[in-house]
C-alpha positions as CSV (number, residue, x, y, z in Angstrom):
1,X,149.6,115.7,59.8
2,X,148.4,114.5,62.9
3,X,147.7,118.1,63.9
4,X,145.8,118.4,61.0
5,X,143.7,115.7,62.0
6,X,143.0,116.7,65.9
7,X,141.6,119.7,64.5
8,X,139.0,118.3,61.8
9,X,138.2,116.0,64.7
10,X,137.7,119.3,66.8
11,X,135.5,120.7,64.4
12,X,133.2,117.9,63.6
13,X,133.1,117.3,67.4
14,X,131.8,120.9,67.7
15,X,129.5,120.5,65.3
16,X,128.2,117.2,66.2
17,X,127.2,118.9,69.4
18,X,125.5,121.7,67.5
19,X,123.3,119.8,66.2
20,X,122.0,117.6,69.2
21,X,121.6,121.0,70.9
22,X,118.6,122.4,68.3
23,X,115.2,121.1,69.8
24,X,112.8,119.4,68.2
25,X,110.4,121.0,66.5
26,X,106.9,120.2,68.1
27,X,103.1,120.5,67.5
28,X,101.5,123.0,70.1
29,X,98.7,121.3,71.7
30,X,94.9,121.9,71.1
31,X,92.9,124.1,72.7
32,X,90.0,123.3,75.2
33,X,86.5,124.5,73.8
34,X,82.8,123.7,74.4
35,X,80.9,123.5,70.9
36,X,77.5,123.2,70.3
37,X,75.2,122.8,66.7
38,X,74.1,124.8,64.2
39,X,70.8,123.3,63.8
40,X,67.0,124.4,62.6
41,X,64.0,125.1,64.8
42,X,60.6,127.1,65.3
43,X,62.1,130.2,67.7
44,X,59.4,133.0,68.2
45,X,60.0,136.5,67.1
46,X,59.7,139.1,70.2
47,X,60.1,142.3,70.9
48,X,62.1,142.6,74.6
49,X,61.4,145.2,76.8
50,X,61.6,145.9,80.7
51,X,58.4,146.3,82.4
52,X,56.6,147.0,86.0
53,X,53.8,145.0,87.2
54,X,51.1,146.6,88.6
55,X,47.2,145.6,89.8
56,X,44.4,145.0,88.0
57,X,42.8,147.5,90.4
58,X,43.7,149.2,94.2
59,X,41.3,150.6,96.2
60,X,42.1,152.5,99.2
61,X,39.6,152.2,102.0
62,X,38.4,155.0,103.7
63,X,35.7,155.7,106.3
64,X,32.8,157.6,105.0
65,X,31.9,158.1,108.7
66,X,34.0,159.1,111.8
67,X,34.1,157.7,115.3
68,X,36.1,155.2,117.3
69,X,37.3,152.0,115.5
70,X,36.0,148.5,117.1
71,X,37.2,145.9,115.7
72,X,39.0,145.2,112.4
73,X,37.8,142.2,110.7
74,X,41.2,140.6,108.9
75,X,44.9,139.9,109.0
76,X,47.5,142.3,107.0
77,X,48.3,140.5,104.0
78,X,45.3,138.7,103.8
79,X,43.1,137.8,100.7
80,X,40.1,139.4,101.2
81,X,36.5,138.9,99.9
82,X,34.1,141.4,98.0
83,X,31.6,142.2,100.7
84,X,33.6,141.0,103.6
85,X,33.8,143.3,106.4
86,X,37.7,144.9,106.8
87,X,36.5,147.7,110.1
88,X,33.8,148.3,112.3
89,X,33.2,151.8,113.4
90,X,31.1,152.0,116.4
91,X,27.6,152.4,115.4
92,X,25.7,153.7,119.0
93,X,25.8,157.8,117.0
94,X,24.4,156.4,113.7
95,X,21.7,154.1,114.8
96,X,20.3,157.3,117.5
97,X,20.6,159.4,114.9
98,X,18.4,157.3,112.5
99,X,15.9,156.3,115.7
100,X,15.8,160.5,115.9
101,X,15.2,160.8,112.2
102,X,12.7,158.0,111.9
103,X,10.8,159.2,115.2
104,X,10.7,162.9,113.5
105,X,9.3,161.4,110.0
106,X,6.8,159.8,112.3
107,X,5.2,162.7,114.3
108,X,5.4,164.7,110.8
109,X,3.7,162.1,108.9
110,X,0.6,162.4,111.4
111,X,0.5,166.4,110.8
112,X,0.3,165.4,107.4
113,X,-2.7,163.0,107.7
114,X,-4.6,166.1,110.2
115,X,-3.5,168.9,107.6
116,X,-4.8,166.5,104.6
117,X,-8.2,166.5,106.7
118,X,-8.5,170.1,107.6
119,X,-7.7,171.0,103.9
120,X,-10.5,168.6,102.4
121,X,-12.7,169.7,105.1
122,X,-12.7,173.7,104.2
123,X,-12.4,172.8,100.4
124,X,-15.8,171.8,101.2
125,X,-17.2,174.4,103.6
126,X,-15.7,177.4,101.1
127,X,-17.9,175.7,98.3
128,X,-20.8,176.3,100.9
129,X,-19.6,179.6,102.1
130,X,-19.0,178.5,105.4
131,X,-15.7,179.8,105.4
132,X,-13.9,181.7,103.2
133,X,-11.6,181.0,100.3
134,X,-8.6,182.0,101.8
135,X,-9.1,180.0,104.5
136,X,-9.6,177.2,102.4
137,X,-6.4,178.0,100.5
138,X,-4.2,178.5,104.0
139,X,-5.2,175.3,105.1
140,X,-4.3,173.5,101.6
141,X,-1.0,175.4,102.1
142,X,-0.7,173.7,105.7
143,X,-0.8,170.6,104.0
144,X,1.8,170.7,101.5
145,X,4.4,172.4,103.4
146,X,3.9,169.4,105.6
147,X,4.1,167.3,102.7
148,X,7.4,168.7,101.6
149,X,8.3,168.2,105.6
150,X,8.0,164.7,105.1
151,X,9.9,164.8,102.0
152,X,12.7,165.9,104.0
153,X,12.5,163.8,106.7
154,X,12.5,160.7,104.5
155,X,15.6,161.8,103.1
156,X,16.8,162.6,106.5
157,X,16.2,158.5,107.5
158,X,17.6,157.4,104.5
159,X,21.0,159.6,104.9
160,X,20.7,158.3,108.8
161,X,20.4,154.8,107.4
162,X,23.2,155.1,105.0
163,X,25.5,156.6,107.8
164,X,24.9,153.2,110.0
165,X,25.4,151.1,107.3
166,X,28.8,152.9,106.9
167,X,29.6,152.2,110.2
168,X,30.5,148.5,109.2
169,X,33.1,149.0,106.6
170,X,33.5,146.4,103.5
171,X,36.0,145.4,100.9
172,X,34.3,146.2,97.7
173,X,36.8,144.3,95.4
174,X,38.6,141.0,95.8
175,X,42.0,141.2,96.9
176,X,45.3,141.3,99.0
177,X,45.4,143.9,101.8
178,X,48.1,145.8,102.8
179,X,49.8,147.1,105.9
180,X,47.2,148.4,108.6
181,X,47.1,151.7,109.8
182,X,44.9,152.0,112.3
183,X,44.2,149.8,114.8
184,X,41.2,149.1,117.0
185,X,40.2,152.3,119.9
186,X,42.0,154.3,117.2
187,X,39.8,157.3,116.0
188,X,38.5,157.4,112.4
189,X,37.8,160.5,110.6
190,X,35.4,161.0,107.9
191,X,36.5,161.2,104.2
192,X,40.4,161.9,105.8
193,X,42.4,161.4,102.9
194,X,44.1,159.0,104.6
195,X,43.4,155.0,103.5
196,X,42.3,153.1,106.5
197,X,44.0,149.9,104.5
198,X,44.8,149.5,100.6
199,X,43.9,146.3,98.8
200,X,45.0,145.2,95.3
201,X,43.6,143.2,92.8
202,X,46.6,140.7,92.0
203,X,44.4,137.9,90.4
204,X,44.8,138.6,87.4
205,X,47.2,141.3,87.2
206,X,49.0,143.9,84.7
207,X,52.4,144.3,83.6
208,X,53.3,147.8,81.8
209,X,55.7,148.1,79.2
210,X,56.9,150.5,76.7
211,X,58.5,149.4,73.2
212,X,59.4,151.9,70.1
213,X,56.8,153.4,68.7
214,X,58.4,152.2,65.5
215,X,57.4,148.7,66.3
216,X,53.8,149.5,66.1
217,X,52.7,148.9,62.9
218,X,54.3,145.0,63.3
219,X,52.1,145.1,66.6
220,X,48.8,146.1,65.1
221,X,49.2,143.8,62.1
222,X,50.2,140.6,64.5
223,X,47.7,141.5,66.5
224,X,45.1,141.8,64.6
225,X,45.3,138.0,63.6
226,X,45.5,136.6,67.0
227,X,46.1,137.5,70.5
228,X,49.6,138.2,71.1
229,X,51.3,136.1,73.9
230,X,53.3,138.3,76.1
231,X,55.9,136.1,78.9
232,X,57.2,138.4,81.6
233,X,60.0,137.3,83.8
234,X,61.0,138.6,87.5
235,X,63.7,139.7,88.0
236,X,66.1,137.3,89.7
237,X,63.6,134.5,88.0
238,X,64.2,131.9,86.0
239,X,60.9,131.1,85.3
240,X,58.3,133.3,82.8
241,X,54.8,133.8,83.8
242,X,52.4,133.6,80.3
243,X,49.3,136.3,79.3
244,X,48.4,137.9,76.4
245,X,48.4,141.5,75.5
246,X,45.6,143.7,76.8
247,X,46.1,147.5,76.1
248,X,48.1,149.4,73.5
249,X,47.6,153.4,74.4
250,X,46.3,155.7,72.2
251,X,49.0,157.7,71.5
252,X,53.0,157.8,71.9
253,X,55.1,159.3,73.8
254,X,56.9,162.1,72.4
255,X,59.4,162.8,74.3
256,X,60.2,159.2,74.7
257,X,59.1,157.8,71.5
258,X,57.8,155.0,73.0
259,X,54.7,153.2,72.8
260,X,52.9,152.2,76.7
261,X,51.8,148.5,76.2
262,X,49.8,146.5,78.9
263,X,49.9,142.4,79.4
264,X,46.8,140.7,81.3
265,X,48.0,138.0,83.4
266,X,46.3,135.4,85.0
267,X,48.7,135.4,87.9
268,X,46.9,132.4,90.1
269,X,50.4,131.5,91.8
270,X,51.2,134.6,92.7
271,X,54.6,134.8,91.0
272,X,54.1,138.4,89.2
273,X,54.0,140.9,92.4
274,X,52.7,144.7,92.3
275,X,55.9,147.1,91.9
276,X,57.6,144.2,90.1
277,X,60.0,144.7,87.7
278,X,60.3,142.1,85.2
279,X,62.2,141.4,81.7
280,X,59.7,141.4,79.1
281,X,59.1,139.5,75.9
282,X,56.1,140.4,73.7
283,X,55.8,137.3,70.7
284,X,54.7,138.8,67.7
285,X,54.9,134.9,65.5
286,X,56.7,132.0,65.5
287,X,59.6,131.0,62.6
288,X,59.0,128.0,62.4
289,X,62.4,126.6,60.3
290,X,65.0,129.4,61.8
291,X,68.7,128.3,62.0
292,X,70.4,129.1,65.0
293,X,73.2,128.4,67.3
294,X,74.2,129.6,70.6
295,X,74.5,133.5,71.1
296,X,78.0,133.2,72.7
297,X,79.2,131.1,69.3
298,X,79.1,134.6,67.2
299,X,81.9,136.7,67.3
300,X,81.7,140.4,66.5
301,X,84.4,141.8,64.0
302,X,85.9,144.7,62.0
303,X,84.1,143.3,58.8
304,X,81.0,142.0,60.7
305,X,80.3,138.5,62.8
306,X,81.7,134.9,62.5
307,X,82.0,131.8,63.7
308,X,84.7,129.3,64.3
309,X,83.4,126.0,62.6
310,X,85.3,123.0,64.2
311,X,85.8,120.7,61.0
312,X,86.4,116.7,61.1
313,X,89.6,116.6,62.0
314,X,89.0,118.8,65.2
315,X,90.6,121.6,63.3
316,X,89.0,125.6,62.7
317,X,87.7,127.5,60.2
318,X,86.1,131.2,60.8
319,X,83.2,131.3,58.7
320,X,81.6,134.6,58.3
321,X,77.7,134.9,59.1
322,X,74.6,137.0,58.6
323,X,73.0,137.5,61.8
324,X,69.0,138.0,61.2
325,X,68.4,138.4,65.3
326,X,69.0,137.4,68.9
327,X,66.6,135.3,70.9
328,X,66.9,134.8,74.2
329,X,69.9,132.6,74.4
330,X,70.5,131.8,70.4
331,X,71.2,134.0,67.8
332,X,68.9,132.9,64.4
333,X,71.1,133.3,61.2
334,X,70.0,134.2,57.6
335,X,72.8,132.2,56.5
336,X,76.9,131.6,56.3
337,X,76.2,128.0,58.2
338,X,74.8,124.7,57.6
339,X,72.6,123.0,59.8
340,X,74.6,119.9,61.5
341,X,78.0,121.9,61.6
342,X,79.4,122.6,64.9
343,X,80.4,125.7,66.2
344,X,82.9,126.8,68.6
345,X,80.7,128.4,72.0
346,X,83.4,129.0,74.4
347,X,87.2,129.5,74.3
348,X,87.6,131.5,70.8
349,X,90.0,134.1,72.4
350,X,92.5,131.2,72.0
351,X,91.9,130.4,68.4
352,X,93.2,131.1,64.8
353,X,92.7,129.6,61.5
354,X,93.2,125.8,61.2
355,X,93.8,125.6,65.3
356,X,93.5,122.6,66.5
357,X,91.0,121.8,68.9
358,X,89.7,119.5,71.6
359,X,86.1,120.1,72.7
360,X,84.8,119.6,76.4
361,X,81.7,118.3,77.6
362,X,79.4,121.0,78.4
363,X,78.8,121.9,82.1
364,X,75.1,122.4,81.4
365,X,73.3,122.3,78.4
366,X,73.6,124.6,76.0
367,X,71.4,126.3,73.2
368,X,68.0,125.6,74.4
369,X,65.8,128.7,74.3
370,X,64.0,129.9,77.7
371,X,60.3,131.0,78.1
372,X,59.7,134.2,76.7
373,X,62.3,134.4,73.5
């Protein structure tokens, strides 16, 4: 009997030890995410494209004259004034020659006045028979091959003239100059080919761009009604310069299909540089009730995009959505949310269904739209 008993005693010990062994069963805890907003607001609808800025005009300055290089009359780099003088060419060669010239018009001038003379004075003799009529005639010839003489030498002056003035050398636009490259004692050539210096008109200033030529009918509607904004940002900029578009080109590209666009901007700090590249955002209208939320809160699936929706009691849902189109930062919906529900931005790789959650405070702010979208 008393054996009996050790064992039952055995067994229920065993089993009393089983049991307070088996953990406890325990909720997991809830995972860190940021969450933003669904919420309604006017976003602009763009087309994006990459585009290279480039002058409003670039003139490369050449000597129309040759001869040794005095002085240069700026800085590389500098802005430079239309009219203002960028080289002087020595001018001792063109101001003889023009002395030469206008010395040469001179003495011809008073053959003229003595042939003019001679001509009227045997025009009246061969009406008296004095002399005859081919005299008459030879001395009326005198006279206007001097004439044409003349002529010629006035046009010799005025190319003499034009040469001298050439000498002095001056910016015909308003602009930056570039990089020197020649330097004063250096000799200039006439009409080399070779730019003496290259100035650009940055104030205001272009920025190319192609978009799909499919988008053009949308362009030329929009555009039509008002002038379309165009914001173009530099590369490594946070910050969008602001014009308007200036030039759609007359035909597309066919072995692009692509349609060149220009934008005319007003450039007066100097942020948009020639040879730019910049992200591109032409603004066809504004929505003025879109909803949207962040661009990193959609998800892309199997079945198409979603959400996680972070309900009351800090629990998920995945709600599926109709994405209408990205801009900039947000993505505008055509529906699947309501405005005021709150959205799961960063961390979904960690949730399911009815996951329980616990949202940070953002870093930075989040969902706000940058120039240009």
């Amino acid at each position: 009997m008393n054996g009996r008993r050790t064992a039952l005693a055995a067994v229920a010990a065993l089993a009393g030890l089983a049991a307070c062994g088996k953990p406890p069963r325990r909720e997991p805890p809830p995972v860190p995410v940021l969450a933003a907003v669904a919420e309604r607001r006017a976003v602009p609808y763009t087309i994006e494209a990459n585009g290279t800025v480039e002058p409003l005009q670039t003139v490369a300055v050449e000597s129309q004259v040759g001869g040794v290089l005095l002085r240069v009359g700026f800085k590389e780099g500098d802005e430079v004034r239309p009219g203002q003088v960028l080289f002087q060419v020595d001018p001792a060669p063109y101001r003889a020659a023009l002395e030469q010239a206008q010395g040469m018009l001179a003495r011809d001038e008073a053959q003229l006045v003595a042939a003019n003379q001679d001509a009227s004075r045997f025009d009246a003799l061969a009406q008296k028979e004095y002399v005859t009529t081919q005299q008459a005639e030879q001395a009326r010839a005198t006279a206007a091959s001097l004439q044409a003489t003349v002529q010629a030498d006035s046009a010799a002056v005025q190319s003499a003239r034009i040469n001298l003035q050439n000498a002095t050398i001056r910016s015909p636009i308003a602009g930056k100059a570039g990089s020197l490259l020649v330097r004063p004692g250096n000799l200039v050539r006439a009409n080399s080919g070779t730019p003496l210096v290259t100035v650009n008109r940055i104030h205001p200033i272009l920025v190319r761009f192609a978009v799909p030529a499919t988008q053009l009918d949308q362009i030329r509607r929009y555009r039509g009604k008002a002038a379309l904004v165009v914001h173009a940002t530099p590369a490594g900029s946070a910050t969008a310069s602001t014009g308007t578009l200036s030039f759609i080109d007359n035909a597309v590209d066919s072995a692009t299909g692509t349609l060149l666009l220009k934008g005319s901007f007003d450039n007066q700090d100097g942020a948009l540089w020639p040879g730019q590249f910049v992200k591109v955002a032409l603004e066809l209208y504004v929505q003025p009730d879109a909803l949207v939320v962040p661009s990193t809160a959609v998800v892309a699936g199997q079945q198409g995009s979603y959400v996680f929706v972070v309900k009351p009691d800090r629990t998920t849902e995945i709600r599926d959505v109709r994405v209408a189109r990205p801009a900039g930062d947000v993505t505008v919906l055509e529906g699947g949310l309501e405005p005021g529900e709150q959205v799961v931005t960063e961390g979904q790789l960690r949730l399911t269904a009815g996951a329980k959650v616990m949202i940070k405070p953002p870093a930075t702010p989040t969902g706000t739209t940058p120039r240009g979208t």
